[in-house]
Every structure is written in C-alpha cells, then in structure tokens.
RODREN-866912 format. One line per field, with one value per residue (C-alpha): x, y, z. Coordinates in Angstrom, 1 decimal. Layout:
BEGIN
u = X/...
v = Y/...
w = Z/...
end
This chain:
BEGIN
u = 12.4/15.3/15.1/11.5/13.0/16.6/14.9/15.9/14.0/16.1/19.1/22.3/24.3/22.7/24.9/24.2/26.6/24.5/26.9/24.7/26.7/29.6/31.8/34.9/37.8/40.6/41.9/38.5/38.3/42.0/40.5/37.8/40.1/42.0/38.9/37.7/41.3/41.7/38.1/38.7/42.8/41.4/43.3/43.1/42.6/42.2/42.7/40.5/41.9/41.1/40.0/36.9/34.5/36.4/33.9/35.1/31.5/30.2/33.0/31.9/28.3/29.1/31.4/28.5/25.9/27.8/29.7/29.4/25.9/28.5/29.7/28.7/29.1/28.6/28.9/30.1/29.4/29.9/33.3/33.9/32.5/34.0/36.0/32.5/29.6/31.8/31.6/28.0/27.6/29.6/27.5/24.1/25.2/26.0/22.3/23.7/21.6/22.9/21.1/24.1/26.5/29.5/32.8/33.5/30.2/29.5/33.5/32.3/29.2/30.8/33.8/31.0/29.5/32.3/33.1/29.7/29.9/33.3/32.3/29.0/31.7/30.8/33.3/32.6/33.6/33.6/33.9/34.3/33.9/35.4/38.0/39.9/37.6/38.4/39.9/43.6/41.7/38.3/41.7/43.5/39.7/39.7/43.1/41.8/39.0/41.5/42.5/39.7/41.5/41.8/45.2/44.4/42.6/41.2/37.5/36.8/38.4/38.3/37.9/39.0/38.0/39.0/40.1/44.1/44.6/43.9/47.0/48.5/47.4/48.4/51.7/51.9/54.6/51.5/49.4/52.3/50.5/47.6/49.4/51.5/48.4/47.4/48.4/46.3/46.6/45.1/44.4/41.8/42.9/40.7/39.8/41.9/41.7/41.1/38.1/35.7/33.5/33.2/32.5/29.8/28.3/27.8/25.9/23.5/23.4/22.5/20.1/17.9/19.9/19.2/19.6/22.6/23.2/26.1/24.6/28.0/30.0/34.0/34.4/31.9/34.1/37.3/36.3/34.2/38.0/39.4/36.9/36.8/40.2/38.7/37.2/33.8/31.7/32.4/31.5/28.4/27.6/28.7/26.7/23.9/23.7/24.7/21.6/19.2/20.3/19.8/16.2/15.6/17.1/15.3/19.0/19.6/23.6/25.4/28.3/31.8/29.8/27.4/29.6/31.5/28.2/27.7/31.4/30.9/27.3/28.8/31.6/34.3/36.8/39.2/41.9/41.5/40.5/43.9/45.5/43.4/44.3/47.9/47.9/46.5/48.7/52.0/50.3/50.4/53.6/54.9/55.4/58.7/60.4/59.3/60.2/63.8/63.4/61.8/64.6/66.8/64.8/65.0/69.1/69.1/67.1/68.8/71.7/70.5/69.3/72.7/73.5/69.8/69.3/65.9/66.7/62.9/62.8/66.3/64.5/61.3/62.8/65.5/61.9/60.5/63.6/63.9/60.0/60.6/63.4/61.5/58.4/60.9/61.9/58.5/57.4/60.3/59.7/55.3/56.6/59.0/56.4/54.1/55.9/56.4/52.9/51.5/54.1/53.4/48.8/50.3/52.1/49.0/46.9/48.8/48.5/45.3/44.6/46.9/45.1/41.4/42.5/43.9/40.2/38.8/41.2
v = 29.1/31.8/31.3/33.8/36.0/36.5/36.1/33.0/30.6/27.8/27.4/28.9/26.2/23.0/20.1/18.5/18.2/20.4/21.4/25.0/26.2/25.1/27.9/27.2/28.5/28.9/25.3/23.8/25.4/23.1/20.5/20.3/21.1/18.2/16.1/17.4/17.2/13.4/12.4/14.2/13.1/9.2/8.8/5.6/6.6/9.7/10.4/13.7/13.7/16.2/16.4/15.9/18.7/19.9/19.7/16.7/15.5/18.5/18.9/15.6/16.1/19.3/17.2/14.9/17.7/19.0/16.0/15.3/13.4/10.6/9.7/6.9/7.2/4.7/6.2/3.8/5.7/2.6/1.5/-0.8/-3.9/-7.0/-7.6/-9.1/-7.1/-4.0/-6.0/-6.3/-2.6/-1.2/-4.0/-2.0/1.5/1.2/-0.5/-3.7/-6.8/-9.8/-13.3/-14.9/-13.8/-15.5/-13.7/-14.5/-14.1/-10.4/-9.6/-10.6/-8.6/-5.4/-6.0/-6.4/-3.4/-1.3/-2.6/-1.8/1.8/2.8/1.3/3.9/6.8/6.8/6.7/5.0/6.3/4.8/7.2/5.7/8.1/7.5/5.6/5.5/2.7/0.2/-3.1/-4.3/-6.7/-4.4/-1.7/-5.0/-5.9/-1.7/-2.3/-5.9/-3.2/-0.8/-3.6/-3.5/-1.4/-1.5/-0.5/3.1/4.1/3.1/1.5/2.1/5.7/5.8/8.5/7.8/10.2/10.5/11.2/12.0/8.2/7.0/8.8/7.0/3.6/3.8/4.2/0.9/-1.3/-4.5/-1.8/-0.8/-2.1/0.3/3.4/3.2/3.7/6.8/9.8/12.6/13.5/16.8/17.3/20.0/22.5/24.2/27.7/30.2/33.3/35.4/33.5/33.3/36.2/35.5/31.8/32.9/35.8/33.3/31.1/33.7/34.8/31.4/31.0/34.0/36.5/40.0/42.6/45.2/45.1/42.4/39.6/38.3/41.5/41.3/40.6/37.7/36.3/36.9/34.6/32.1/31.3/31.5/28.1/26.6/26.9/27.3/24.1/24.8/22.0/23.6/27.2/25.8/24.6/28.1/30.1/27.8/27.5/31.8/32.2/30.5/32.5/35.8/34.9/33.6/37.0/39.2/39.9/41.5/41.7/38.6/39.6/38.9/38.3/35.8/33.8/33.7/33.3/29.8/28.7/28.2/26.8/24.0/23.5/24.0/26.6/27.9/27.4/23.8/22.9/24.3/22.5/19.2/19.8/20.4/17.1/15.6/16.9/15.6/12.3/12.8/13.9/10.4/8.7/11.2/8.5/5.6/6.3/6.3/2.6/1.7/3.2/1.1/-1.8/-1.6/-1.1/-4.4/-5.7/-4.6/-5.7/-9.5/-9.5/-8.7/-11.5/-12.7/-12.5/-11.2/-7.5/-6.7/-7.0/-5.2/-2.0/-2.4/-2.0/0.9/2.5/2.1/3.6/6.6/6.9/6.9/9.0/11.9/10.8/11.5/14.9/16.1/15.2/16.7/19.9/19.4/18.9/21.8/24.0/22.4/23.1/27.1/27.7/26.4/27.8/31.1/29.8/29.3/32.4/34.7/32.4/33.5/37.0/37.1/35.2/38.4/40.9/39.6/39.3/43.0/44.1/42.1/43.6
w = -58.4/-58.9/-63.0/-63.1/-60.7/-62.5/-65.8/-66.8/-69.6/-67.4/-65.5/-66.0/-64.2/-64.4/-64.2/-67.6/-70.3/-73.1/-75.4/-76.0/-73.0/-73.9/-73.2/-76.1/-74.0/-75.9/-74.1/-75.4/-78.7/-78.8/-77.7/-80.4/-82.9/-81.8/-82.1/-85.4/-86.8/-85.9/-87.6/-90.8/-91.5/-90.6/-87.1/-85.6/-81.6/-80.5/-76.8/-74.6/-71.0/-68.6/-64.9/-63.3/-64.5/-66.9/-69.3/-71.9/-72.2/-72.8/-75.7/-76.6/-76.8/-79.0/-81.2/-81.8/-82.3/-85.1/-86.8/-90.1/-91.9/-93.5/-89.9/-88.0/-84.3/-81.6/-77.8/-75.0/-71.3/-69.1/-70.0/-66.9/-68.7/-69.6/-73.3/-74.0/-73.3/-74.6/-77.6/-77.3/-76.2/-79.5/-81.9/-80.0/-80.0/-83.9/-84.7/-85.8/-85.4/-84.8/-83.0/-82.5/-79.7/-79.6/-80.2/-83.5/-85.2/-83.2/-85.3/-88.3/-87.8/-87.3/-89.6/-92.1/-91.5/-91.2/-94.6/-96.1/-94.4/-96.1/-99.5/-99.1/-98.3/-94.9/-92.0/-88.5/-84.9/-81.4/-78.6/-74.9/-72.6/-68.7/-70.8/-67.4/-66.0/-68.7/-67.1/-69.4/-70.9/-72.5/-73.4/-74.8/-77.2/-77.9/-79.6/-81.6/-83.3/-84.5/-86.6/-88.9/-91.9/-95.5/-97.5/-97.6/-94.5/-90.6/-91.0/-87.1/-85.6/-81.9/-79.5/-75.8/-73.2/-69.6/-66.6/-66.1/-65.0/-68.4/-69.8/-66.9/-67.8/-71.6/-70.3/-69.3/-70.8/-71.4/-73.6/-75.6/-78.9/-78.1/-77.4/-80.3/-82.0/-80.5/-83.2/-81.5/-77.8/-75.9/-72.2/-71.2/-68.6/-66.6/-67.4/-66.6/-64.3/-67.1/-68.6/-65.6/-65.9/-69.2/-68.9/-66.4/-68.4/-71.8/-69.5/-68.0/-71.7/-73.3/-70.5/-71.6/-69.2/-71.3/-68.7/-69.2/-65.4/-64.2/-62.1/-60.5/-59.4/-60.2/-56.4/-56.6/-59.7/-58.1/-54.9/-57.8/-59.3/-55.4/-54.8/-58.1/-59.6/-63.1/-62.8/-64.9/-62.9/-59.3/-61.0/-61.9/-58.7/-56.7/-59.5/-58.9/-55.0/-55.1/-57.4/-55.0/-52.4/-54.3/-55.2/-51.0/-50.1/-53.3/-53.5/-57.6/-57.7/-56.5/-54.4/-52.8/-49.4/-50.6/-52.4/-49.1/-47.5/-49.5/-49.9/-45.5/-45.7/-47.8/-45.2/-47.4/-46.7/-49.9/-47.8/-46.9/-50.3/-51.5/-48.9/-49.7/-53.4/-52.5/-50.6/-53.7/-56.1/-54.1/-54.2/-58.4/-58.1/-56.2/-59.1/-59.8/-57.0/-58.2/-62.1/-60.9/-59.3/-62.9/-65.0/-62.3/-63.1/-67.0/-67.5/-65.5/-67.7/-70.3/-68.7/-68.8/-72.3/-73.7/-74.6/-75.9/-79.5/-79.3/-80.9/-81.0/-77.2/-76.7/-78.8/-77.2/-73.4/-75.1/-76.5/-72.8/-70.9/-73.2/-72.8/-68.6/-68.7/-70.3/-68.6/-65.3/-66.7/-67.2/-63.7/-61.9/-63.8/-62.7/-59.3/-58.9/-60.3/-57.6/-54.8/-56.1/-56.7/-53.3/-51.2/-52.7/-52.0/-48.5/-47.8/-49.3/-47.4/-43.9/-45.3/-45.6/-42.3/-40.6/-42.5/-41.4/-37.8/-37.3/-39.1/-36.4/-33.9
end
C-alpha cells in the first residue's frame, strides 16, 4: 500500500525481529558486546534482560546471523515446557538423533555430542529466549546441562534472554546453584531521547528510503518519544500506523498533527499511558517493602542456626542477606528516582493541559 507511494522496497516498521534493522544504539551495541564477549572467553550462562519490545530478539537474531562457522547453536522460543520436552526440544534444535527417549539416554546423547563437537574445535550454544516463562523445575534441568564440562572449558554456553522478571526469578534463594553461574549480565534500555530520529531514519534508510527530504518532521519525533518512551516496538507501530495514514491522505511529510491524529484513533492518550506506566512502575517498586520483611526473616534465621554446626548453611543465608540488603539499596534508590521523574511527567502534564485550554479560550 503506502511502501510504492513513500518509496519503500518493504516496510520500514514491520514487527519482525530482522536483525538488518537492527538499529545498534549505543545500549544495544553493549548488549552485543556483552553477548559476543561471553561466547568467545567460554562463559557458562549468559543472561539478555530487557522489556517488552526492546528489541533482544532482534539482537539475538543478529547475534546468530553473524556468529562464528565453529559454533553450534540450538534456539529454544517456547520455554514454558516441562524439564522433559525442553530436553527433547534442545536434543531437536541441535540435530541430534536419538530413538530412545528416556532421560538418561537423551543426556548421554547430548553429552556425547558436546564431546565430539569440542574435540572437532567447535564450541556449542543454547539460547532460550522468553527465559522468564521457565517453570523452577525446566530452570533447575537448565542448570544440570551447564554441568557438561571438561577441566579446561564449558562444553554447553548458555544464553538466557528475557523479560525483567527473569532477573527477578534468578534471585531466588531455591536457584542459587544457577545464578552463581551466571558471569555475564546486561539489561537493554530503551532508546534514549536523543536516538529516535535516528533510529527512525536508519529504518526508512534500510527500507529503500533514498529521498533527501525528512519523512517524520522533528515535531512528529518529539511526540513519537512522548508515546513510546524509546521503546523501539511501539515506534514501530506509530511509524507504521502514521505511514498509512500519509499514503490515505497523499500526505508527503509526517507531522506533529498526524501523529496526534493516530495516537487518539488508537484510544490511547500519552497522558494516561504515563499514568498507567507510573502505576506499573510503583507496583515494581513494591518489592522495596517486602525486602525489609525478608532481611527480618533471614537474621532470625540466622538467629536459630547459631548454634547448628552446618557452616555452609550459615554462609549461604550471610551470602543471601548481604545479596537483599544491596538488592534493598538499589531499589530504594529506583524508587526515589521514580517518584522525581513522574512528579516532574505530572506537573508538565497539568502544564500542558493549562496551556491548551487558554489556546482554546
């Protein structure tokens, strides 16, 4: 439809992950380097969090484009699977053949491969993506395959990507074992302010855009970041839906107004979305409470394993409470910051709100 008219081979903005418009911000060149860094120096997990439509597998799907010939790399999407079929999934994804499906033979099938694959030079990665969705006991059989090692280096590397909740549920005390595994750790940001236009303009560029005339005005991207935050999936889909509505209106420049003009057909209003995020971001920042009845909970724990003679337990619940406590510190600081930054959304929100009613008026 709009592509002939704009001069498109194909759509700018198109929801799917293709890593050729993969704009690397300087947050996901980080990322990737964080990726690349863990493959090549032989870390056991590797873990990509980020929120929804941030773009991690996009980043992924780049990463895989352009990894190495003498890597090995098996790609789990559907991660909310029992210990079992995960099992089954990873044998699959890595081409190994096997006719017999019980537990221990599909282990020895893999750990035999792994084997023949590092003996060959070659080095074997499993990356779960929507890690979050894992149940404890799939995260509890990822852990059993980072066992497969020789003296000198990691047979399987792992690569867990996922939503902020994952982070979240490797903190828990029962995965301990796992987490203690994990040597290389990045969350990807949204873009920043800054990097809109630019993130826009590389995809109308990759998308056959040649013209020396700006498509999206400065207005346009101002109230784009206003809606989306820097979120790359909702810029897509304003870009997209703005686009249509050029090409139904023969309309060459995309504006301030039109992007207005869509942001209300799809029934969201910036404000209430900041408002909605807000909401959802105080829910995040709950947990700043409850950490303080956990720490509670531990030094009377502590307390009754004085006089145990189990010194492994007595570091392991130390190693937890000085783990909480700077967990606690971290959040308080999140949520202070929080609270600043939407009280000053709300009072230029009211601003504006004054401003547009005396125009009215």
């Amino acid at each position: 439809m709009y592509t002939t008219f704009y001069g498109f081979k194909c759509r700018p903005f198109d929801f799917l992950p293709d890593p050729r418009f993969l704009y690397l911000s300087k947050k996901h060149e980080m990322a990737y380097a964080h990726l690349e860094y863990g493959i090549t120096d032989n870390k056991p997990f590797i873990v990509l969090s980020g929120d929804v439509g941030t773009g991690k597998t996009t980043l992924i799907n780049l990463f895989l484009k352009k990894v190495d010939s003498d890597v090995k790399t098996a790609l789990i999407y559907n991660s909310n699977v029992d210990p079992h079929t995960f099992l089954e999934m990873v044998m699959r994804d890595f081409g190994i053949q096997t006719d017999d499906s019980r537990r221990s033979n599909l282990y020895r099938g893999l750990y035999e491969f792994l084997l023949r694959e590092h003996a060959q030079g070659r080095r074997c990665v499993l990356i779960i993506d929507e890690a979050q969705n894992m149940p404890k006991e799939t995260l509890e059989e990822v852990r059993m395959l980072s066992n497969f090692e020789t003296e000198e280096s990691y047979l399987l590397q792992i690569i867990m990507a996922g939503q902020p909740q994952l982070r979240k549920r490797l903190n828990n005390p029962e995965l301990a074992q796992l987490t203690q595994r994990v040597s290389v750790y990045y969350h990807l940001a949204p873009l920043e302010k800054s990097e809109i236009g630019s993130y826009i303009e590389y995809r109308l560029k990759v998308a056959g855009y040649d013209s020396q005339h700006p498509l999206f005005s400065n207005e346009a991207v101002e109230k784009i970041y206003e809606y989306s935050q820097g979120v790359p999936r909702l810029i897509n889909s304003i870009c997209d839906s703005a686009l249509l509505y050029g090409y139904g209106g023969s309309i060459e420049t995309i504006d301030s107004n039109l992007i207005e003009e869509v942001i209300e057909d799809r029934g969201i209003d910036p404000g209430i979305r900041y408002e909605e995020e807000r909401v959802s971001r105080e829910e995040e920042a709950r947990p700043v409470s409850n950490l303080n009845e956990r720490l509670t909970g531990i030094e009377q724990r502590l307390s009754q394993l004085e006089n145990v003679k189990n010194s492994q337990a007595v570091s392991g619940l130390l190693e937890w409470l000085k783990e909480a406590r700077e967990e606690n510190r971290r959040l308080q600081e999140k949520y202070n910051a929080l609270l600043l930054k939407y009280k000053t959304m709300s009072e230029r929100k009211a601003d504006n709100s004054v401003h547009k009613r005396k125009k009215k008026t």
